[in-house]
N, C-alpha and C positions, 0 to 999 in steps of 0.2 A: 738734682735730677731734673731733667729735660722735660716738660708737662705738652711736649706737642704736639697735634695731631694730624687728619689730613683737615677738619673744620679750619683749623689756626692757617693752615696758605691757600684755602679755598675765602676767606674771609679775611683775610691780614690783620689776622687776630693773635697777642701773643697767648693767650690760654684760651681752652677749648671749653668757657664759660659766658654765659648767653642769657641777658636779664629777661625776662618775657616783655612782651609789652601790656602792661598792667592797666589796661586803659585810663582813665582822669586820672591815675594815681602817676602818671610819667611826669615827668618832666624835662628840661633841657638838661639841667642840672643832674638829674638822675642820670642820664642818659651819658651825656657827656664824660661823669665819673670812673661809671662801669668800663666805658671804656680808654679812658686814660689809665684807668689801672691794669688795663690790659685783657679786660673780655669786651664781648660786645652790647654798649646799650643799645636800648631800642624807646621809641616813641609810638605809642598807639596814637592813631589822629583819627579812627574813623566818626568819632560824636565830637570831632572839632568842626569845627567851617573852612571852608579854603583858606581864607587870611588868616586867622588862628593855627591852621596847618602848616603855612607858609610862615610865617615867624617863627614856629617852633623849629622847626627844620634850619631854620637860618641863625635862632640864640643856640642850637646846637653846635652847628658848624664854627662858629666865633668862640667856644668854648674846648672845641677839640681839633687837631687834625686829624684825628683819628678814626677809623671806620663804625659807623652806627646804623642802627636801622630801622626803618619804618613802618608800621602793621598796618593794614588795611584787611578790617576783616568783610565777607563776601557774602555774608543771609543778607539780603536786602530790608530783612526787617529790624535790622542796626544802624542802617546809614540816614546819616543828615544830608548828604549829596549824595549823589551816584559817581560810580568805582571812578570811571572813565574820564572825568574833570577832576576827581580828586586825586585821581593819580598821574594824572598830568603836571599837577602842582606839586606834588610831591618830587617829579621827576626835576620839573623844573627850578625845585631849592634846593637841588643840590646832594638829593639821600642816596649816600653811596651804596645802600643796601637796602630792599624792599620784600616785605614778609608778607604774604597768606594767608589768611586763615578761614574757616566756617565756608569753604566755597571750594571751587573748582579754579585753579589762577592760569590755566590754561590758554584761555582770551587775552593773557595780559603778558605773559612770558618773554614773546618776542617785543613786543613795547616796551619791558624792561630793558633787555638785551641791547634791542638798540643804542640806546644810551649807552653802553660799557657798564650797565650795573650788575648785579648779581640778584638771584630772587629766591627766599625760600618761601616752602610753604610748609604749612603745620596737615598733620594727617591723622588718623584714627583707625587705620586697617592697615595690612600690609597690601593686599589688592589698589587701595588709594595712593601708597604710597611708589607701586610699578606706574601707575598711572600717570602721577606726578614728575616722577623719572621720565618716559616716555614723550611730557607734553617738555622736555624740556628744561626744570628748575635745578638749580645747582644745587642747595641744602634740602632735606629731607628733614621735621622736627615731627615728631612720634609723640602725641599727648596721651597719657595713659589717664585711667580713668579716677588717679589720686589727684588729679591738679587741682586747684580753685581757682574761682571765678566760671567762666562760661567753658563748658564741655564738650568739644564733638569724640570723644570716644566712649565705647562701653568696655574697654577690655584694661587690664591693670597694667602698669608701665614693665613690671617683668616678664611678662606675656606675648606685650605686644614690640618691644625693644630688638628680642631678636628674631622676630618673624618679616620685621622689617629690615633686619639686615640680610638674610637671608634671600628677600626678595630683590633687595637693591644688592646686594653684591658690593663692588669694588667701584659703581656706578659714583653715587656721588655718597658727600657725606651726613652723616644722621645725627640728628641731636635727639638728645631724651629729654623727657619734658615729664613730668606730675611726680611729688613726691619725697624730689630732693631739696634736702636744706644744708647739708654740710657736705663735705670732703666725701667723707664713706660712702656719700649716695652718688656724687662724682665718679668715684672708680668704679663703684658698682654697675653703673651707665657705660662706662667704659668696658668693662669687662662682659657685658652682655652683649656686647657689638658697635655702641655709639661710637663715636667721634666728639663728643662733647653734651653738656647738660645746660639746660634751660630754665630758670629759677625764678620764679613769681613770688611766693609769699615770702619768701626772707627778703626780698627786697624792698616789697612794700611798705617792710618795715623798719626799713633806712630811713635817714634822716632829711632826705632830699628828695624824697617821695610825696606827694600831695595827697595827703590821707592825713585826714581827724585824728588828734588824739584819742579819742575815745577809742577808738577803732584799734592805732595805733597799740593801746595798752591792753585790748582784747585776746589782738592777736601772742603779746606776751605772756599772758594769765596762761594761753589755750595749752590745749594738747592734740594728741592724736585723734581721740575720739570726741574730740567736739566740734566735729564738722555735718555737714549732713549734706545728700547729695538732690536734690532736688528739680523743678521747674516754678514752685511759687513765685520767686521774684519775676514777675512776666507783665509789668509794665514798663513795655518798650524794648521788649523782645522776646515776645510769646512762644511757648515752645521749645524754647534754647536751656537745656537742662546745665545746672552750674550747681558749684560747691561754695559752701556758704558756714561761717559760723553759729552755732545753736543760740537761738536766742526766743524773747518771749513771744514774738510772729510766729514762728515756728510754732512753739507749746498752745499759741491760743486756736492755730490753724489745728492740729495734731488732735486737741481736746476737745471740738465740733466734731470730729470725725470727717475730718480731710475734706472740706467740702470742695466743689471746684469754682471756681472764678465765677465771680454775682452773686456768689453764698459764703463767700469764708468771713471771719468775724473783724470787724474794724473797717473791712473794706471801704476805699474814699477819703480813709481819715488821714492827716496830714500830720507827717510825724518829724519832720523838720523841714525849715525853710533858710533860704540864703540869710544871713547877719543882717543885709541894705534891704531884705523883704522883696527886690526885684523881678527876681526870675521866678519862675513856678515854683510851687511849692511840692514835697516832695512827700507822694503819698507811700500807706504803707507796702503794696508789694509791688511797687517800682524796683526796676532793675539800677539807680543810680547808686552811683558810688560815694560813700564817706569822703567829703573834702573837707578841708580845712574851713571854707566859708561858711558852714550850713552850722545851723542851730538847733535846738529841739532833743527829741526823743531816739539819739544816733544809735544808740544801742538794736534798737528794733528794727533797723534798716537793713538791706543786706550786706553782711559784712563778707568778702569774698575771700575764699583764706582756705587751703588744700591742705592733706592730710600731714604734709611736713612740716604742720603749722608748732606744733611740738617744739621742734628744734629752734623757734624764735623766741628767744629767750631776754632779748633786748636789744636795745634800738643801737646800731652805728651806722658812720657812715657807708658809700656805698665804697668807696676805695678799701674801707678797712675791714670788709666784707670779703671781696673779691682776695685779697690779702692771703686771708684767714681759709677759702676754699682752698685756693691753691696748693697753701704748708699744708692741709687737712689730705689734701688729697694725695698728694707727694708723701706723705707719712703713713697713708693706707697702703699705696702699694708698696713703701719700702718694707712695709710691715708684713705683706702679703707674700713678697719676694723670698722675705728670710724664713716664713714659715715654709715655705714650699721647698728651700733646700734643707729643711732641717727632719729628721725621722722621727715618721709617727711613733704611739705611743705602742 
């Protein structure tokens, strides 16, 4: 059965499956796989530097001919540059596709276009998402409020899925985002309106991913309800609410009675640092990401990981992921098909 949608030749994508860009946890290699197997990766570069962004983009392109794409997200209190050089370099390495998010990409639309590229952006209302349409952008991706990591929606991905299709119409196409990890949550995105589904923590947890073991083996133990939706981690992006694995920061913040910032408990304390000791060290409600380099106390960091975290049951690659959506997905709706012609009870 044929898995294609109007995303797959708005994107020259052959399935209508879409790795989020996971920020430090991408890689070229990630990136590269998802879409050699036939969805699209993606690279977050905005806590890279120019050159570190410009290489990424470039050990990408020497790994795939394939279409992939770049996030650049828009609170200015994320970026190590400003949008406007850094998406200039992005343009000029070559990224055939350019993602959105946490902003308005209106200022940037036509400076995509230019180029011959394509641009989506990520949204959090259906009013955002006519707006989006209106300034311009090809793809429409819809975060609902199960995702993990960094948040701009307060509404749940069933909710907000087809209020967005609704708004956008026949306009362009809509990816679903928070929630899904397998096949079932695929059609189910499909069947609410999408055009395709956008998948963060099961990726993470690929083997080509730049994520700590620890971390790694967190996100397998986890479940459904061991996430929690918060804005404590808010060193080095105050305010930006994110989902997060339960852990003893949490219980010790939770256990003071939630105090706020310059009163929560440990506050300062350094709870791991790089392996070479070089780069800063990495205190407890920093917003940085579990890498493979850092040493210490990973457990207590924020471990970034949404409510599909369930379904991560263990680590493969990122081809044999994609694989495995696909048949998963392809076998929901045959499955759906035959129950629809067949008589109720």
């Amino acid at each position: 059965m044929a898995l294609r949608t109007p995303l797959c030749d708005a994107l020259e994508i052959e399935y209508p499956i879409v790795q989020a860009p996971i920020g430090s946890a991408t890689t070229p290699e990630l990136a590269a796989a998802v879409s050699k197997a036939g969805g699209l990766g993606h690279l977050a570069v905005t806590w890279r530097d120019l050159e570190e962004t410009r290489e990424a983009i470039r050990e990408t392109r020497e790994r795939t001919d394939r279409p992939f794409a770049v996030n650049l997200a828009l609170d200015d209190a994320t970026t190590v540059v400003d949008t406007d050089p850094h998406l200039e370099v992005v343009l000029e390495a070559g990224a055939p596709i350019v993602s959105f998010s946490f902003g308005d990409a209106a200022p940037y639309v036509d400076r995509v276009h230019d180029t011959g590229r394509t641009v989506l952006q990520t949204v959090g209302s259906a009013d955002a998402a006519r707006e989006a349409v209106e300034a311009g952008v090809d793809v429409v991706v819809t975060q609902g409020l199960e995702a993990g990591g960094h948040v701009q929606s307060e509404i749940a991905t069933t909710a907000l899925v087809p209020r967005v299709a609704d708004a956008v119409g026949d306009a362009v196409p809509i990816v679903a985002a928070g929630g899904i990890a397998d096949g079932r949550g695929v059609a189910a995105a499909l069947a609410l309106g999408a055009d395709g589904a956008w998948l963060g923590t099961r990726f993470v947890a690929c083997e080509e991913s730049n994520v700590h073991e620890t971390y790694r083996r967190r996100l397998r133990e986890s479940d459904e309800t061991d996430t929690a939706y918060t804005t404590l981690y808010d060193g080095g992006w105050p305010g930006m609410p994110h989902r997060v694995l339960e852990n003893e920061t949490l219980e010790r913040w939770r256990a003071a009675g939630e105090p706020p910032a310059g009163e929560r408990p440990g506050e300062g304390d350094v709870v791991a640092r790089t392996d070479d000791g070089d780069d800063d060290p990495i205190e407890r409600y920093d917003e940085a990401l579990a890498t493979p380099d850092l040493e210490g106390d990973i457990e207590s960091m924020a471990l970034y990981a949404g409510q599909s975290v369930g379904g991560v049951d263990e680590v493969r690659s990122a081809a044999a992921v994609v694989r495995e959506l696909v048949a998963e997905t392809r076998e929901t709706i045959s499955d759906l098909s035959r129950g629809a012609d067949s008589p109720g009870r």
